[in-house]
C-alpha positions in Angstrom: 17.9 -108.9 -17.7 17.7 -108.7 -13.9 15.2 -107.1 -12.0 17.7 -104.4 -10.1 19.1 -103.7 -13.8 15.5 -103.0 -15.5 14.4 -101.1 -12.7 16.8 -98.3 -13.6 15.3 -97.6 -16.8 12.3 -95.1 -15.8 12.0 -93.9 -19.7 10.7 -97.3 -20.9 7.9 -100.0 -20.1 8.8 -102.6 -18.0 7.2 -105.6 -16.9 6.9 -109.1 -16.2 6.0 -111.5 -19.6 5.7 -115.5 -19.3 7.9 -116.4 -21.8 7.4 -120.5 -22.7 6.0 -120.7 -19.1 8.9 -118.7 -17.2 8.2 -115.8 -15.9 11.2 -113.1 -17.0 11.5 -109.2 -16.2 11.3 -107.3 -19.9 11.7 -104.0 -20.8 10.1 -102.6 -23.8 11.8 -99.8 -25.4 9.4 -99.3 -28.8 12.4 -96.9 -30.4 14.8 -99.5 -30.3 15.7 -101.6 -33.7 16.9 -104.6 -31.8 16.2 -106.9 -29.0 18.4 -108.9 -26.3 17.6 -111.5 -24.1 19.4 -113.0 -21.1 21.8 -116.1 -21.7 19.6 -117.2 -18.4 16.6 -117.1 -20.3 17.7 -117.6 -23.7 17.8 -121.6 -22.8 13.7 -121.8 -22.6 13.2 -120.7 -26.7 12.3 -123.1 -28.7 13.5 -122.1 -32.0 17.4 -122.9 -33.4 19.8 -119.9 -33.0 22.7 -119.3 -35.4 26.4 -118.7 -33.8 27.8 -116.2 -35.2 31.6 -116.3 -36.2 32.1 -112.9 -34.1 30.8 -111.1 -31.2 28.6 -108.6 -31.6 29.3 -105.4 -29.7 26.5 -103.0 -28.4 26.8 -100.1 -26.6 23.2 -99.0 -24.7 22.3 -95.5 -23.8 23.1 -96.1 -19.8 26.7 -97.0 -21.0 26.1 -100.7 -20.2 28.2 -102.7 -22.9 26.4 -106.4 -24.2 28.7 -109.1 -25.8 26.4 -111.9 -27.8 27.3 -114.5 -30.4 24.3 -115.9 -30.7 20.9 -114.7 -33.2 17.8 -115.6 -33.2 16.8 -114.4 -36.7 13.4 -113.1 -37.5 12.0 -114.2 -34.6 9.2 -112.5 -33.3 7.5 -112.2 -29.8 3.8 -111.6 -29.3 2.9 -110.1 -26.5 -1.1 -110.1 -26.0 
């Protein structure tokens, strides 16, 4: 996500986490069930995604509409 876009979200944690060695702007929302990651970033994971054969649609609470077709399944991010 971009900085201007997490910066609107006063209700969660945001920060910034070196992920792989590039520094990306996260916000933590612990009552979510899912995660998303920026197609900008999404290139610096190590780990093979799946494509999916549809898009999935999600809806957030601030009405912002995401579009992926992509999964990293049961990955996991430590954060320490």
């Amino acid at each position: 996500m971009t900085t201007a876009y997490a910066k609107r979200w006063n209700d969660t944690m945001q920060d910034i986490l070196s992920l792989y060695g590039i520094d990306v702007c996260v916000r933590f929302d612990t009552g979510s069930t899912h995660s998303f990651i920026a197609p900008q970033a999404v290139c610096h994971i190590p780990v093979l995604k799946i494509i999916l054969p549809y898009y999935l649609i999600v809806t957030t609470l601030g009405d912002m509409v995401l579009i992926g077709s992509e999964v990293f399944k049961d990955y996991k991010i430590m954060v320490t």
